[in-house]
C-alpha positions as CSV (number, residue, x, y, z in Angstrom):
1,X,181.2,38.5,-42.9
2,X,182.0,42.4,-42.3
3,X,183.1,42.0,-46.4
4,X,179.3,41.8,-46.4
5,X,178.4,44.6,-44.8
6,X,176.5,46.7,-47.7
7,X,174.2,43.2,-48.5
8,X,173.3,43.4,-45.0
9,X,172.6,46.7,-45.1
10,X,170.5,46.1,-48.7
11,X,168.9,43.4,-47.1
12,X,167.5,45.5,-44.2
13,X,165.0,46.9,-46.9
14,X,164.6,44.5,-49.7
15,X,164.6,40.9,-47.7
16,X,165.9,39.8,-50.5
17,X,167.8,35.7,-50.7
18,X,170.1,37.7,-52.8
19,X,170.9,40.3,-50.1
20,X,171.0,37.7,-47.2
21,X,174.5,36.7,-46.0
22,X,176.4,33.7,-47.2
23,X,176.4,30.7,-44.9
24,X,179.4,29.1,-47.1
25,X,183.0,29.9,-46.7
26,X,186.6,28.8,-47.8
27,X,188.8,27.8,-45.2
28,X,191.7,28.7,-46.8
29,X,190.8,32.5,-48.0
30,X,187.5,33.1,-45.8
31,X,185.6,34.3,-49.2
32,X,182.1,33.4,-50.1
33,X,182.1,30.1,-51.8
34,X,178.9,30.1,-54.3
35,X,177.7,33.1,-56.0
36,X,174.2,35.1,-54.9
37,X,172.4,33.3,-57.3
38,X,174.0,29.6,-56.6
39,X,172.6,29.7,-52.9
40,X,168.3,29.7,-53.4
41,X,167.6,30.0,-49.7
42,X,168.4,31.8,-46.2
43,X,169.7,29.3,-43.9
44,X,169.4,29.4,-39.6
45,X,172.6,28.6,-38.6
46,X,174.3,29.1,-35.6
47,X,176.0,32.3,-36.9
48,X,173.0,33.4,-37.9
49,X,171.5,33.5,-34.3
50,X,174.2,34.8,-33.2
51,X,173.8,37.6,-34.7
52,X,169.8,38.0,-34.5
53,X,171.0,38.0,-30.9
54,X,173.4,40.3,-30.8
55,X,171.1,42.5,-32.3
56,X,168.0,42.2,-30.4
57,X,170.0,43.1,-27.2
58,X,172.0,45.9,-28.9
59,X,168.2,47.7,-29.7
60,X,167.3,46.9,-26.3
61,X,169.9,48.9,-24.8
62,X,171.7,46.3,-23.8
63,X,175.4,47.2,-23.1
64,X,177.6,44.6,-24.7
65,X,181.5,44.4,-23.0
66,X,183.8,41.6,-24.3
């Protein structure tokens, strides 16, 4: 996912499907498995939450240790 940083970042203002992270991934060489355009929706998945999560507590001062 951090390969997809700058969609992340685009998708922060456009809320674009074509911004939105990839929720498909190779096994073998961890890279996005259908194009932007091949995937027509956003999907809630359990990575997803994750990091919805991770972000509501990081704006909410949260301090996050490992």
């Amino acid at each position: 996912m951090l390969r997809q940083v700058d969609k992340v970042e685009r998708f922060k203002h456009t809320q674009s499907c074509k911004d939105a992270l990839h929720a498909k991934y190779s096994s073998k060489t961890h890279s996005t498995v259908v194009t932007d355009t091949a995937w027509g929706h956003l999907q809630i998945d359990a990575t997803s939450l994750y990091l919805l999560m991770l972000a509501q507590m990081t704006t909410s001062g949260k301090r996050l240790t490992h």
